[in-house]
VEXDREN-2710 file (C-alpha; in Angstrom, 1 decimal):
% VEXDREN-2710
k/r/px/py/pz
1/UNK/33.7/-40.9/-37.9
2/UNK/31.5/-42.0/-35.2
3/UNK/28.0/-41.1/-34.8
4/UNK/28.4/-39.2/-31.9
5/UNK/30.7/-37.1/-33.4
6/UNK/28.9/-36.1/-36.6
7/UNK/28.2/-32.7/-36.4
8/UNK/25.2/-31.3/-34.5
9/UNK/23.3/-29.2/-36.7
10/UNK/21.4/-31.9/-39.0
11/UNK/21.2/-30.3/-42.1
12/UNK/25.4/-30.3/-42.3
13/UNK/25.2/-33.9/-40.4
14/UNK/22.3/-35.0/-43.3
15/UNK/24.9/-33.4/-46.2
16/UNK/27.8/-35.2/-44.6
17/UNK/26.2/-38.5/-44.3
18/UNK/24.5/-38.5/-47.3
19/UNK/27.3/-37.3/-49.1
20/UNK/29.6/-40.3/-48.1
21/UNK/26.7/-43.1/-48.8
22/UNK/26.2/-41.3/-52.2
23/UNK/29.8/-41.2/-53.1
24/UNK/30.8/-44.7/-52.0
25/UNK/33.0/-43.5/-49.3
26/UNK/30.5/-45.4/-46.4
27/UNK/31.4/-43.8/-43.0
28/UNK/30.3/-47.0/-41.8
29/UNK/32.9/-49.1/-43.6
30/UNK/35.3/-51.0/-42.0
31/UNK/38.6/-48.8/-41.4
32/UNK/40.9/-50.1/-39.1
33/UNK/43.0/-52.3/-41.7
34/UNK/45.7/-54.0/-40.5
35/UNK/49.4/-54.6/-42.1
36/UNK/49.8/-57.9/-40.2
37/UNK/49.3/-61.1/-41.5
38/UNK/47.3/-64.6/-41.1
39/UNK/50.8/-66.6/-39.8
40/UNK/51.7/-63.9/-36.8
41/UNK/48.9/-62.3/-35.6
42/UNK/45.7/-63.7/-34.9
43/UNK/43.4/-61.6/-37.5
44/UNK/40.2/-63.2/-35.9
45/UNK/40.7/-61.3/-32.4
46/UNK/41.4/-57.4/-33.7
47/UNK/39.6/-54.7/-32.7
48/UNK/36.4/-53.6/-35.1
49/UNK/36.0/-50.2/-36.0
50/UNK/32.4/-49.9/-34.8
51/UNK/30.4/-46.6/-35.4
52/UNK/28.3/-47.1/-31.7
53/UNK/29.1/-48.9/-28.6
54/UNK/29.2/-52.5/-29.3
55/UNK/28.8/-55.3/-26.8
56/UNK/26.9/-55.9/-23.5
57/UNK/24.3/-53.6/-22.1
58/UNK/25.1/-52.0/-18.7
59/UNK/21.9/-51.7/-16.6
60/UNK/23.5/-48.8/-14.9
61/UNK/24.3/-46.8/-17.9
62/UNK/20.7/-47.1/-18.7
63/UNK/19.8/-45.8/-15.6
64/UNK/22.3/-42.9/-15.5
65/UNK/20.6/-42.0/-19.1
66/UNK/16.8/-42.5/-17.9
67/UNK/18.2/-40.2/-15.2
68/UNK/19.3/-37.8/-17.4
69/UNK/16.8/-37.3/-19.4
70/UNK/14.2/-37.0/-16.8
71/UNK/16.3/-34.5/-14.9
72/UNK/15.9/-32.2/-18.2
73/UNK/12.3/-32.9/-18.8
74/UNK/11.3/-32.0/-15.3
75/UNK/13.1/-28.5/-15.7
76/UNK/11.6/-27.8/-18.6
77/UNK/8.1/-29.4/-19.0
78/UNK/6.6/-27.2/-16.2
79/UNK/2.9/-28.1/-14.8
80/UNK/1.7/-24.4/-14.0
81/UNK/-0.8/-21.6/-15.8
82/UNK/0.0/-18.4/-16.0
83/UNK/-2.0/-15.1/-17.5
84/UNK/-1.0/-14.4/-21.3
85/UNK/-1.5/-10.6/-20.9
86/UNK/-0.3/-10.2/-17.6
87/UNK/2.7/-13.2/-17.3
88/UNK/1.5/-13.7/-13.7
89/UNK/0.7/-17.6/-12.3
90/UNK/-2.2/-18.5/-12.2
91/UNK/-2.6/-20.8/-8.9
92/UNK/-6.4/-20.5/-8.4
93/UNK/-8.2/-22.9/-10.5
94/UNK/-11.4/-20.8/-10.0
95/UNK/-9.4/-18.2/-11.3
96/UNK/-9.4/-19.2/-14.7
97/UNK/-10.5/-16.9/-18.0
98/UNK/-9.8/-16.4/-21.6
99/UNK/-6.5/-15.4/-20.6
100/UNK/-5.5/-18.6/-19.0
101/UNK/-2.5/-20.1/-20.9
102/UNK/0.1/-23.4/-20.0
103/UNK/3.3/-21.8/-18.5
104/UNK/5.8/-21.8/-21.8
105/UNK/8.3/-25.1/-21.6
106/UNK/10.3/-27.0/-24.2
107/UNK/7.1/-29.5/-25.3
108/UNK/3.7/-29.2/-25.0
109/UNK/2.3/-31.5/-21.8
110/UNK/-1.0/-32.2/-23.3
111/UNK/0.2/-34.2/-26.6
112/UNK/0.0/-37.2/-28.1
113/UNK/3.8/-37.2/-27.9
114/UNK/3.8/-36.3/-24.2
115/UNK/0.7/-39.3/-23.7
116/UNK/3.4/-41.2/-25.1
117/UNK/6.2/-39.8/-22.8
118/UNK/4.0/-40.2/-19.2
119/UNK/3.4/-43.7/-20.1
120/UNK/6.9/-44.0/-20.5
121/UNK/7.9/-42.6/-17.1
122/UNK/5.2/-45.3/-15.7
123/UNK/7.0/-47.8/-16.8
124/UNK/10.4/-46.5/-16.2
125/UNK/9.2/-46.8/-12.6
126/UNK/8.1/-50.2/-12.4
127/UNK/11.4/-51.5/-13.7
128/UNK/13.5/-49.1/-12.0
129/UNK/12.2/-48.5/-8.4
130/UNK/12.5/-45.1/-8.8
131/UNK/9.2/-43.1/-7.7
132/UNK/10.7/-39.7/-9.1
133/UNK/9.3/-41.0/-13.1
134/UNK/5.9/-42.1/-11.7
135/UNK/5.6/-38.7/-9.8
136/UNK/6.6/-37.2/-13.0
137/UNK/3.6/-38.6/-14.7
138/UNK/1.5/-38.3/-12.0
139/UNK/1.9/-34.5/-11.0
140/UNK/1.4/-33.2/-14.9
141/UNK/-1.7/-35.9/-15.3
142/UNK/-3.8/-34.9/-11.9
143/UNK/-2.7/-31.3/-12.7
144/UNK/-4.3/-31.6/-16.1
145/UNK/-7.6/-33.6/-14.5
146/UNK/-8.4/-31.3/-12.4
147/UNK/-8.5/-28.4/-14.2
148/UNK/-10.4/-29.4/-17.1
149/UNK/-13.7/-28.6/-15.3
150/UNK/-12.1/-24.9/-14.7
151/UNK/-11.7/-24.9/-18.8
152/UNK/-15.1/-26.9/-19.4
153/UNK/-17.0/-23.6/-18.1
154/UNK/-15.1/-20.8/-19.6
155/UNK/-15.2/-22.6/-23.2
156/UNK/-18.8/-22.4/-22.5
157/UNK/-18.8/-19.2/-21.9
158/UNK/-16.1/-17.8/-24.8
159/UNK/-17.0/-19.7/-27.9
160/UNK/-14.1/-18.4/-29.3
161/UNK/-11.3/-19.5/-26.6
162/UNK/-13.2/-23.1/-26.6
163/UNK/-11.4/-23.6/-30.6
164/UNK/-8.1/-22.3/-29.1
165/UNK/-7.6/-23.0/-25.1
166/UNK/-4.4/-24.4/-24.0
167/UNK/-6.4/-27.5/-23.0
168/UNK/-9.2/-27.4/-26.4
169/UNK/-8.0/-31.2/-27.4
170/UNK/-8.4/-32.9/-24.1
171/UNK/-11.7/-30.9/-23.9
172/UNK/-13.3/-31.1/-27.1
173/UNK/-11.2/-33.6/-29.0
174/UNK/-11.7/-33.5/-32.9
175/UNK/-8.6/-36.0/-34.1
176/UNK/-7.2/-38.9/-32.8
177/UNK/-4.0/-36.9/-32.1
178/UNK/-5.8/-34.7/-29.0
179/UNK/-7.2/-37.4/-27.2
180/UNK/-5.6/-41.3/-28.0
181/UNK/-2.2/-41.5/-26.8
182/UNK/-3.2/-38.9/-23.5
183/UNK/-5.8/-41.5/-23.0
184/UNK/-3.8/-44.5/-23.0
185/UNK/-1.7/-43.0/-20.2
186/UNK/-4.2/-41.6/-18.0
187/UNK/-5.8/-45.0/-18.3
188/UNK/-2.5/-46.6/-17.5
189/UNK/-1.9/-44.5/-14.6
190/UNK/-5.1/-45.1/-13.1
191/UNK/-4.6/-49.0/-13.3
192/UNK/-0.9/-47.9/-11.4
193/UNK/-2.9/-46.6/-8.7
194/UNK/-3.1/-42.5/-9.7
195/UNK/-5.0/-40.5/-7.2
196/UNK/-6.0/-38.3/-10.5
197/UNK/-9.6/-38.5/-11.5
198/UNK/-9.3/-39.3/-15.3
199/UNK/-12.2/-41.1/-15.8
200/UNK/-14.2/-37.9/-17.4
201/UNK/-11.6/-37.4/-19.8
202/UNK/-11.4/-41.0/-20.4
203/UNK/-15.1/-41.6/-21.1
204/UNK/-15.3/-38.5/-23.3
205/UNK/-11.9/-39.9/-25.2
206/UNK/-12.9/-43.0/-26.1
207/UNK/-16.6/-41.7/-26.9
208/UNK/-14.2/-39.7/-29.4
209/UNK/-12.5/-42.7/-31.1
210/UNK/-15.6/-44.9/-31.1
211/UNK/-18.1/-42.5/-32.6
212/UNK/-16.8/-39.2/-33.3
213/UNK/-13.4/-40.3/-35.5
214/UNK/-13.9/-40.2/-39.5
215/UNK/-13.9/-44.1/-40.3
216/UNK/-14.3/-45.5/-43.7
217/UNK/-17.5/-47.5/-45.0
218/UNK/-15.9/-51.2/-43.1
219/UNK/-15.0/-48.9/-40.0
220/UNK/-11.1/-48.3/-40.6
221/UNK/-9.9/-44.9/-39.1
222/UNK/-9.2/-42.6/-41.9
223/UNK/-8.7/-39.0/-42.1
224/UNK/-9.6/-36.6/-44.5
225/UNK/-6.0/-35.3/-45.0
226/UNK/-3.9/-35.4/-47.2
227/UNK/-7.0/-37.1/-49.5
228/UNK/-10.4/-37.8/-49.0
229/UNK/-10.4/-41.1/-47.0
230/UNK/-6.8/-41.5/-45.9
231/UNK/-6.0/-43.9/-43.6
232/UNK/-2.4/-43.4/-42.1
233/UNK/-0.6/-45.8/-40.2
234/UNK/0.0/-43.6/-37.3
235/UNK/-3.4/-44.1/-36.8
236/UNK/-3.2/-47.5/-35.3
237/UNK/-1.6/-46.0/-32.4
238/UNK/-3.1/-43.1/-31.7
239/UNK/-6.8/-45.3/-31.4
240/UNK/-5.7/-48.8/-30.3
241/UNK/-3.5/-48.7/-27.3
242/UNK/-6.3/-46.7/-25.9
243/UNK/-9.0/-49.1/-27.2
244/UNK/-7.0/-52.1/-25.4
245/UNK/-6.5/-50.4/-21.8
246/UNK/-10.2/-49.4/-21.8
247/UNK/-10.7/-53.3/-22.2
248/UNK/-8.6/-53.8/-19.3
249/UNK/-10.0/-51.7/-17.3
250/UNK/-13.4/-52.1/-17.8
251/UNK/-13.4/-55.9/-18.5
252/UNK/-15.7/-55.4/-21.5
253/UNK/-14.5/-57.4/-25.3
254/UNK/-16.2/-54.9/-27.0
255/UNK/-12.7/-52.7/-26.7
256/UNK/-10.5/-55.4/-27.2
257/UNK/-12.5/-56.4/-30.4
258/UNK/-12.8/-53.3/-31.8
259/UNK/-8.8/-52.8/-31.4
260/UNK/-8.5/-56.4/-33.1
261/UNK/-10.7/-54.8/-35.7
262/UNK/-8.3/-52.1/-36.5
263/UNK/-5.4/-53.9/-36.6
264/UNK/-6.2/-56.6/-38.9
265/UNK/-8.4/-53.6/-41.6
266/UNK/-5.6/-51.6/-41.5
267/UNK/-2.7/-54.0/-42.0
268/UNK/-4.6/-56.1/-44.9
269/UNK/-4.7/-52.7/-46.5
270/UNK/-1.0/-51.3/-45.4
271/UNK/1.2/-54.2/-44.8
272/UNK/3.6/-55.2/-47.0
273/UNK/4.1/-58.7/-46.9
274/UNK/7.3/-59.4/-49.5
275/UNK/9.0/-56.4/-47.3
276/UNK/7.5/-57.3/-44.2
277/UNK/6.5/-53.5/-43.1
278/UNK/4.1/-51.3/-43.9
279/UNK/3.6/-48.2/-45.9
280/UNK/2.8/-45.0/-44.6
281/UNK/-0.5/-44.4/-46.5
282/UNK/-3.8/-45.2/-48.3
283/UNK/-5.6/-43.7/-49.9
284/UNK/-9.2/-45.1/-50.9
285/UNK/-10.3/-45.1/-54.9
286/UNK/-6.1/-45.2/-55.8
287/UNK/-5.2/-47.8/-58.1
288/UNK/-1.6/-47.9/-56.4
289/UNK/-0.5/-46.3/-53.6
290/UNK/2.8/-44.8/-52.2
291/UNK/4.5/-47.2/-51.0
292/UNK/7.0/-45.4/-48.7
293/UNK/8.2/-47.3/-45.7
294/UNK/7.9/-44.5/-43.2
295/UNK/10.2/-45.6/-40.3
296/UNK/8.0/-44.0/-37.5
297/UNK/5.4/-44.7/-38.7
298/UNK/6.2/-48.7/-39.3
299/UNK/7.3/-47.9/-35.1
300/UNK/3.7/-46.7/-34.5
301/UNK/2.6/-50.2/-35.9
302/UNK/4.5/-52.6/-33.8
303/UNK/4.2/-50.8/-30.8
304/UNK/0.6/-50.7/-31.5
305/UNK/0.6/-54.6/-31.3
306/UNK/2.9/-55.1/-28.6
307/UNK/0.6/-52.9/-26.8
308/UNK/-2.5/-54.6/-27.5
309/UNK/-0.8/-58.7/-27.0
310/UNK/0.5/-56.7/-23.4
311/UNK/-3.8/-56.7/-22.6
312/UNK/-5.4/-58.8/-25.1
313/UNK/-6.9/-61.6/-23.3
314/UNK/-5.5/-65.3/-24.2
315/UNK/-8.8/-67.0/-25.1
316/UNK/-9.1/-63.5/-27.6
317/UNK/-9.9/-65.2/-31.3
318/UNK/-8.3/-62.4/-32.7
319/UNK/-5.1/-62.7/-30.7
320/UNK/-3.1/-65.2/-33.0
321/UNK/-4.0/-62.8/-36.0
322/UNK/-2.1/-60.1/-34.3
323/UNK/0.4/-62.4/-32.8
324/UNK/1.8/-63.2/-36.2
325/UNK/1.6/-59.8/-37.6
326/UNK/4.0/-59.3/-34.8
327/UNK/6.4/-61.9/-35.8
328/UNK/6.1/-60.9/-39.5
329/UNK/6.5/-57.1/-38.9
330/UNK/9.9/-58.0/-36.5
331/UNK/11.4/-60.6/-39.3
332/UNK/10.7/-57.5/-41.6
333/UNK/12.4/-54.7/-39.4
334/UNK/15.8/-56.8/-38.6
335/UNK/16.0/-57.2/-42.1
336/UNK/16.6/-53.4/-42.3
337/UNK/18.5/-52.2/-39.4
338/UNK/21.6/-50.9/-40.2
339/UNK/25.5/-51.8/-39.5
340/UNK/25.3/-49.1/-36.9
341/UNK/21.9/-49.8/-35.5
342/UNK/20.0/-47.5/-36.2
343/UNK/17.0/-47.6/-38.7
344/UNK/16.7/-45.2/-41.7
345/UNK/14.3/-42.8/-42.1
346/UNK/12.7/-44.8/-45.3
347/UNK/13.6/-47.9/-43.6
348/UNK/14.4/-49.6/-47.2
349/UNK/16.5/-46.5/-48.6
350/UNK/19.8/-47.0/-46.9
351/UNK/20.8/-43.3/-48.1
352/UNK/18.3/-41.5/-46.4
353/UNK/19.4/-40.7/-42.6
354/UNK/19.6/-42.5/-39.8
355/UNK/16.3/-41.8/-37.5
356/UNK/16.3/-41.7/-33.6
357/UNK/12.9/-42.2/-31.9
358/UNK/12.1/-45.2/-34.7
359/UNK/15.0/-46.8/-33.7
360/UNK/14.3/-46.3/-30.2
361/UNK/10.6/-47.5/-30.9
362/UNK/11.4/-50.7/-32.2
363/UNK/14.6/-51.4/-29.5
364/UNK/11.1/-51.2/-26.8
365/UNK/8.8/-53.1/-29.7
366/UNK/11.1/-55.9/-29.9
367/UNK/12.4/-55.8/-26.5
368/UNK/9.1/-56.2/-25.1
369/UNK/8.1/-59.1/-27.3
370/UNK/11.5/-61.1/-26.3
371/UNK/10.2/-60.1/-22.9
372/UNK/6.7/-61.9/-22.9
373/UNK/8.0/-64.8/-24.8
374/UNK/6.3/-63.7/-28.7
375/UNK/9.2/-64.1/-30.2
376/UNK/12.6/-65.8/-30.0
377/UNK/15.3/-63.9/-28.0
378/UNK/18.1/-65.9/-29.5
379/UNK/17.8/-64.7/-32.9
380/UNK/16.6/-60.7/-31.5
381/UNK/18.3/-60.4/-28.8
382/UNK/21.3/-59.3/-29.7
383/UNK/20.1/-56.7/-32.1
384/UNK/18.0/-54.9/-29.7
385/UNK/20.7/-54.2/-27.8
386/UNK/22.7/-53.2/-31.2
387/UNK/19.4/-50.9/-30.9
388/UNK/19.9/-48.9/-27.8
389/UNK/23.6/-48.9/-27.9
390/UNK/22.9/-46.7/-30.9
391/UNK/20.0/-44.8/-29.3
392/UNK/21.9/-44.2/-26.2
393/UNK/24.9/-42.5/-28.6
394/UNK/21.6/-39.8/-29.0
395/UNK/21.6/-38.8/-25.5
396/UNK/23.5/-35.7/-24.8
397/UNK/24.8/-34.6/-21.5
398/UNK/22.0/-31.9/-21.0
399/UNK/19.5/-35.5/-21.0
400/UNK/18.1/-34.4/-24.5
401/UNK/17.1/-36.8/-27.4
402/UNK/18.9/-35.8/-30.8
403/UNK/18.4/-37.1/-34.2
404/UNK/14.2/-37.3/-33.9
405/UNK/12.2/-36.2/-37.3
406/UNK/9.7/-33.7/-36.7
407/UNK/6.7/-33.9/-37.2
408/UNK/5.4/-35.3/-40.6
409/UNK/2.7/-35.5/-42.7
410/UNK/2.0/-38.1/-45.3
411/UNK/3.8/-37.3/-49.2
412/UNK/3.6/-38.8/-52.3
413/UNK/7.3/-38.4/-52.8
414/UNK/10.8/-39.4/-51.6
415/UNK/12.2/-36.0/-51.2
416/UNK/9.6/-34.9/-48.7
417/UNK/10.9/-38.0/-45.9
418/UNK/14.1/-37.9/-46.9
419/UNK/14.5/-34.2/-46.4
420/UNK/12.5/-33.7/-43.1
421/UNK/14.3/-31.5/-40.4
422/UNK/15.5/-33.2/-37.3
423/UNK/16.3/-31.0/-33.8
424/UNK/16.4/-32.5/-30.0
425/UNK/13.2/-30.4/-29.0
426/UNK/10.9/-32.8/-31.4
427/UNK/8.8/-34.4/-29.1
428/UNK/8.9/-37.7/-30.3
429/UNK/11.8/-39.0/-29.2
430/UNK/11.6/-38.9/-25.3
431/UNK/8.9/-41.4/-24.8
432/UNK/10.2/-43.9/-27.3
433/UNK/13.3/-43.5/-25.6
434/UNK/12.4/-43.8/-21.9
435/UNK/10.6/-47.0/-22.8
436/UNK/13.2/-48.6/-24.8
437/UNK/15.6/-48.0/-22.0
438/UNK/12.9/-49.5/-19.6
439/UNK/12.6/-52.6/-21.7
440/UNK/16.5/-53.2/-22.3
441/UNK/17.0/-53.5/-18.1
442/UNK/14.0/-55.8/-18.2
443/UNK/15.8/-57.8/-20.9
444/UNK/19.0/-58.3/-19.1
445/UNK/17.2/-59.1/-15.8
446/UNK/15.8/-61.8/-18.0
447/UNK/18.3/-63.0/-20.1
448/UNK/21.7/-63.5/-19.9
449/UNK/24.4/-62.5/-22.4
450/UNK/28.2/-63.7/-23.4
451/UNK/30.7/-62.0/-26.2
452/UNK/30.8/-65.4/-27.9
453/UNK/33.5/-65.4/-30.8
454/UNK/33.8/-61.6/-30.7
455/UNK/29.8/-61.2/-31.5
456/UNK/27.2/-60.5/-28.8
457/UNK/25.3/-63.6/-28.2
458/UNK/22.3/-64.8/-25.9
459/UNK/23.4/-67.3/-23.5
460/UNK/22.0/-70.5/-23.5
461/UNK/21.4/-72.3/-20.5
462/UNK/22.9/-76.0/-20.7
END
């Protein structure tokens, strides 16, 4: 049974899938056995029974997807304010009160997974030629500038709405998650040319993750959930990306060091090296910590490094520590991808499912890095594209993402990954998504590619 046709609702597609793993009967397993034999047939050319697409990448099927999914996020990701009593739009910025509320949509626009999702539509731009993602970006980032000033004055005039406005995080960050990832974009669109004046809530966000963020004693980000001085891995991203483009815009090292900084803490802590991935928590004053591979989370740490080598100056001293981190974290995630390729959930427990915007992460992560010559496209190559033909199975015909975990904390046990919910209105997989399709087209303008011996190969120039 392909994975397109597993059944829709995950909790009977989880039961299904884990039920076959568990019971030996692998719905990945070969299946298409043949009666002929060696002397009059040749075996070598039959027809696999892949579970995805298998083969060369079509740059226009990328495109028809990247189309389709920003058809459906513009219907339903509106950029308007409306009164919560009353239902009315809200059109005059002077206008707004208490009352004041983001128009309802599918996802919230001022997220860390939307920051994630406008710098996707950036880059979908660039590689495309299409303005319509830029404009996407654009529209939902200026509208959120410039009414921030309208929501500055009446939190200072209603205590109470300042703790719970539709815009408190941008405003008056107080985690990583309101302000890092939002950041990263505006700063990204501004470098694209925006119109949008983000540099207030730039200032004000990086303020937030230099000097306002709970570090520990060295200066690691840490949080104060689930345990006193936790450091999660998601962390790395929600801080560093926005560290690194503040170095590029400015000019200054001190932002590029202090992302350096972060990376290496972080990863002599968290990085497994045997496994070559990290865990999803610390926790400081444990003996041993849980060691659970979070797949997300591991995409939150590569894309955090491919994101800071995109920036980080040459002549950096810190940039052939992060450079092999790279190379060790990618050696460490091939290892795990699966026969259908996707990653699981707990990337090194093959019976827990099979994750969407992780595998979408790394298909960018690695893509990217093949890309700007880090690592060598002969030997990843061909499983990135493994990678998005599987994402791209994830795409329904309404442009949605399925197969993305919610949202997820940090547990000391197996059951709680294993068993978290996954629905195509979780966030997280649109901006992964967008820029792993992005970074595939850039990867076949750059590389060419043969069906060499049945198996997808890069081709070598002679």
């Amino acid at each position: 049974m392909p994975l397109n046709y597993l059944p829709k609702n995950h909790v009977a597609a989880s039961a299904l899938l884990c039920g076959l793993l568990t019971f030996g009967s692998n719905c990945f397993a070969q299946r298409n056995e043949t009666k002929a034999n060696d002397s009059n047939t040749p075996l070598h050319l039959l027809q696999p029974d892949y579970p995805v697409p298998y083969g060369i990448v079509k740059k226009e099927n990328i495109i028809n997807d990247l189309n389709r999914i920003h058809g459906y996020l513009s219907k339903v990701t509106p950029a308007a304010f409306v009164d919560s009593k009353t239902g009315k739009a809200v059109t005059d910025l002077t206008k707004i009160d208490q009352n004041t509320a983001l128009q309802k949509g599918d996802y919230r626009i001022v997220s860390y997974e939307w920051g994630v999702t406008y710098a996707a539509m950036l880059l979908a731009s660039k590689v495309t030629g299409d303005p319509k993602f830029k404009e996407y970006s654009d529209t939902r980032l200026q509208f959120i500038a410039e009414s921030v000033p309208y929501f500055k004055k009446t939190s200072q005039e209603h205590a109470d709405w300042a703790t719970s406005g539709p815009l408190r995080g941008l405003v008056d960050p107080h985690a990583l998650d309101d302000c890092g990832a939002m950041c990263a974009a505006m700063i990204k669109a501004t470098r694209d040319g925006s119109k949008g004046n983000f540099r207030p809530l730039i200032d004000s966000h990086i303020d937030y993750i230099l000097n306002k963020e709970h570090k520990l004693k060295d200066g690691s980000l840490a949080r104060m959930r689930p345990q006193p001085n936790t450091i999660w891995l998601d962390d790395l991203f929600m801080a560093v990306p926005a560290l690194a483009q503040m170095g590029k815009l400015t000019g200054e090292k001190k932002y590029y060091d202090e992302a350096v900084k972060q990376v290496l803490q972080i990863s002599d802590r968290m990085f497994n090296k045997e496994k070559g991935v990290y865990m999803h928590g610390w926790v400081e004053g444990m003996t041993e910590h849980p060691q659970f591979h979070w797949a997300r989370a591991n995409g939150w740490g590569i894309l955090t490094k491919v994101e800071l080598l995109d920036v980080l100056p040459a002549n950096h001293p810190g940039r052939p520590k992060i450079l092999a981190l790279l190379k060790a974290h990618v050696k460490g995630l091939a290892s795990y991808q699966s026969g259908s390729g996707f990653w699981h959930q707990l990337l090194d427990r093959n019976d827990s499912y099979l994750e969407t915007s992780a595998t979408a992460i790394y298909a960018y992560s690695i893509a990217k890095a093949i890309n700007n010559g880090w690592i060598d496209g002969l030997t990843y190559a061909p499983m990135t594209l493994l990678a998005w033909n599987a994402v791209s199975t994830k795409i329904n015909k309404e442009g949605q993402v399925e197969g993305t975990c919610v949202g997820t904390g940090m547990g000391f046990d197996p059951a709680f990954y294993y068993h978290r919910p996954i629905s195509p209105y979780a966030a997280h997989g649109y901006g992964p998504v967008i820029m792993a399709g992005a970074e595939v087209i850039t990867l076949l303008n750059n590389k060419s590619f043969e069906i060499n011996d049945s198996s997808v190969q890069l081709l070598q120039k002679k």
